[in-house]
N, CA, C and O of each residue as an XYZ file, in Angstrom:
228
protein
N     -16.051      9.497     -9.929
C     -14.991     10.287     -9.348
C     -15.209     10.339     -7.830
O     -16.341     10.550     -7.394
N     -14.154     10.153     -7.002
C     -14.316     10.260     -5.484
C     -14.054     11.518     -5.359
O     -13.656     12.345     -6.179
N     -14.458     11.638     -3.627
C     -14.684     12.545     -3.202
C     -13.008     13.111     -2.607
O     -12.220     12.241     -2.237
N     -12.739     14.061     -2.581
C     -11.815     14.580     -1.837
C     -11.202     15.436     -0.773
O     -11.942     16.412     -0.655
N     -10.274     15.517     -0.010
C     -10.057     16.882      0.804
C      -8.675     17.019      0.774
O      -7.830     16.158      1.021
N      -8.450     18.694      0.306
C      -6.905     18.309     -0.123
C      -6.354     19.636      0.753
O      -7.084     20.626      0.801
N      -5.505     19.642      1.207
C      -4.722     20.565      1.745
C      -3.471     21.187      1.200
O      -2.365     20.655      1.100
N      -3.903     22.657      0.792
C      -2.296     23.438      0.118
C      -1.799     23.952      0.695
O      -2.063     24.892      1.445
N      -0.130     22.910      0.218
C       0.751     23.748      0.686
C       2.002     24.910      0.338
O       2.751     25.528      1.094
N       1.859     24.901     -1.189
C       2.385     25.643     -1.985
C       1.484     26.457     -2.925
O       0.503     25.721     -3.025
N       1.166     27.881     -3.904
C       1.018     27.995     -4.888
C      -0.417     28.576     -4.572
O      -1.036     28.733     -3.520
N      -0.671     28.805     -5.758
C      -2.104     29.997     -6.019
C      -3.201     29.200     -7.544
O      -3.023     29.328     -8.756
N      -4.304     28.400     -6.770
C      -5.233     28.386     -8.551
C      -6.513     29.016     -7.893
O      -6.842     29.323     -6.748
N      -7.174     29.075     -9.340
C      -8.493     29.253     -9.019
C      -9.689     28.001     -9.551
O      -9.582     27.729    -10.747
N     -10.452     27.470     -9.021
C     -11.307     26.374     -9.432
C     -12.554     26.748     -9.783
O     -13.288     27.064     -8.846
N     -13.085     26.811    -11.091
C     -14.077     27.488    -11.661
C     -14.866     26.273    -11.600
O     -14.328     25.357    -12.222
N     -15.954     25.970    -11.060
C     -16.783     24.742    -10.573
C     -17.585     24.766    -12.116
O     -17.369     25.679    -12.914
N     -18.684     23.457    -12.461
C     -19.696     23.835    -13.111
C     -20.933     24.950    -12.932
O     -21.677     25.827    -13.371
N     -20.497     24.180    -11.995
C     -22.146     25.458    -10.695
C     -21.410     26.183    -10.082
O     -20.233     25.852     -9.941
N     -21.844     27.243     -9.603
C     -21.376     28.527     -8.794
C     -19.938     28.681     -9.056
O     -19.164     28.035     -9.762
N     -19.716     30.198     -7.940
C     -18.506     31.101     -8.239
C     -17.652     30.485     -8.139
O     -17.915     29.392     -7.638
N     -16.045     30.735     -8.535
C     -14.950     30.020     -8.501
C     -14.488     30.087     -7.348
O     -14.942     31.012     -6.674
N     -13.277     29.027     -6.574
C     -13.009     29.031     -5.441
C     -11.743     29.557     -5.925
O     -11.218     29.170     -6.969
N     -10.915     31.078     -4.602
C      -9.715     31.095     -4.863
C      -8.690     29.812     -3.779
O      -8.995     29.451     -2.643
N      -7.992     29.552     -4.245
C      -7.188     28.595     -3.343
C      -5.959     28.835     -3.624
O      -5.450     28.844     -4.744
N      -5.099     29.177     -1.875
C      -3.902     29.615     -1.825
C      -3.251     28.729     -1.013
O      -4.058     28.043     -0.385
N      -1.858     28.419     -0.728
C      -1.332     27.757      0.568
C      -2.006     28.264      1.742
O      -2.397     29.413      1.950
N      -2.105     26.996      2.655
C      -2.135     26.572      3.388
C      -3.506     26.469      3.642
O      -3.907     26.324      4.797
N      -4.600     26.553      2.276
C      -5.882     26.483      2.529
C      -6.156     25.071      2.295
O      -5.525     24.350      1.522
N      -7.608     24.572      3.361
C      -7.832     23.825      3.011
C      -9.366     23.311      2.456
O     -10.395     23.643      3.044
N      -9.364     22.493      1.293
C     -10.919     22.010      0.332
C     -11.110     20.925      0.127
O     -10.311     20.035     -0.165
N     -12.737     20.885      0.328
C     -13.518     19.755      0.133
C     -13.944     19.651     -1.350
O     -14.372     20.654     -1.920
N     -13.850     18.605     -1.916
C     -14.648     18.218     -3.296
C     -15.574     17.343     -3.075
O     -14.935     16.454     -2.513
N     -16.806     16.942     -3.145
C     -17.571     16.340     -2.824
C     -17.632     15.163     -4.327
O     -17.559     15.669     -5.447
N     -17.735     14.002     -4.213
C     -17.713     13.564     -5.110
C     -18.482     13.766     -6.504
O     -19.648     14.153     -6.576
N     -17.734     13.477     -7.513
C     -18.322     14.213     -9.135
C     -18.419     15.065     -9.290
O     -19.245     15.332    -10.163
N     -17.777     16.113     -8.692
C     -16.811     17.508     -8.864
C     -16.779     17.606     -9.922
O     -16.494     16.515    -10.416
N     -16.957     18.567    -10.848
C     -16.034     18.718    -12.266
C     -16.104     20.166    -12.240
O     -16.945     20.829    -11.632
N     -15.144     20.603    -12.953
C     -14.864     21.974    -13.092
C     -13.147     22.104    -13.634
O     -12.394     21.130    -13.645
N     -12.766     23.398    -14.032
C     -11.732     23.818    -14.539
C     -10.527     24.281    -13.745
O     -10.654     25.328    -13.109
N      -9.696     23.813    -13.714
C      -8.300     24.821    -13.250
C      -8.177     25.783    -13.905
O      -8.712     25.942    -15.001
N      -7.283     26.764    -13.209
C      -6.915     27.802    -13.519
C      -5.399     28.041    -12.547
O      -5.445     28.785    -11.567
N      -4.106     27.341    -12.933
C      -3.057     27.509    -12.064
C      -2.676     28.622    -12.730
O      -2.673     28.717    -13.957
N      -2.199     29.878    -11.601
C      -2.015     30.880    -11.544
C      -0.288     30.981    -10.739
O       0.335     32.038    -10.836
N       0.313     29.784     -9.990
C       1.548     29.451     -9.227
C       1.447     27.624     -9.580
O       0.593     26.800     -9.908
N       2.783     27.676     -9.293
C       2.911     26.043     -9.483
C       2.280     25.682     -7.819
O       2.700     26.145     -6.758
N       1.336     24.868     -7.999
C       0.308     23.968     -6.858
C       1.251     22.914     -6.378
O       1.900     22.383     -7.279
N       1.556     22.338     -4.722
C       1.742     21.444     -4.443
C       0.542     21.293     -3.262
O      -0.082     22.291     -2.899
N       0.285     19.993     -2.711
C      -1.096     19.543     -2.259
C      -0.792     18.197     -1.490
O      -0.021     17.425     -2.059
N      -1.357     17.789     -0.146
C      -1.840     16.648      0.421
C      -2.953     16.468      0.232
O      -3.741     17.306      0.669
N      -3.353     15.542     -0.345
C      -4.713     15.044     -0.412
C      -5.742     13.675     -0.335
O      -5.313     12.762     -1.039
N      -7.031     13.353      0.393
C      -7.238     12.425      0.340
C      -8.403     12.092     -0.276
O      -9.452     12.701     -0.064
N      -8.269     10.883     -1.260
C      -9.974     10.784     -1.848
C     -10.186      9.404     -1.188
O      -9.454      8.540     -0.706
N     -11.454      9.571     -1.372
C     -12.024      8.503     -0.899
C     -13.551      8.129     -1.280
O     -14.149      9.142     -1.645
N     -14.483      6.772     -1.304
C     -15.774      6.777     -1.761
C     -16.703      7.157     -0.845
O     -16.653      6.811      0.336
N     -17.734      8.002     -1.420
C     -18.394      8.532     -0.351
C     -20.315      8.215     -1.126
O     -20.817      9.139     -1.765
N     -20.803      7.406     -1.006
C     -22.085      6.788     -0.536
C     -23.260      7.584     -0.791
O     -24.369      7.176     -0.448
């Protein structure tokens, strides 16, 4: 899985990681996923998003 950085611009989730506390994420915030991320959604608003992945080494 690549790595990502995504920028919101609509909507409300929460990202319950494997490891540590959940991230809240609202518009116009912006997050890093570091590659092999895994964890759960939790959409709480319909999400819209720019985002870029890419391989990271």
């Amino acid at each position: 899985m690549d790595a990502e950085i995504s920028s919101f611009v609509k909507g409300h989730a929460l990202f319950h990681p494997e490891v540590g506390e959940p991230i809240d994420i609202k518009a116009v915030d912006t997050v890093y996923f570091d590659n092999n991320s895994k964890g759960k959604w939790e959409v709480l608003e319909t999400v819209r998003k720019a985002y870029l992945t890419y391989k990271r080494d």
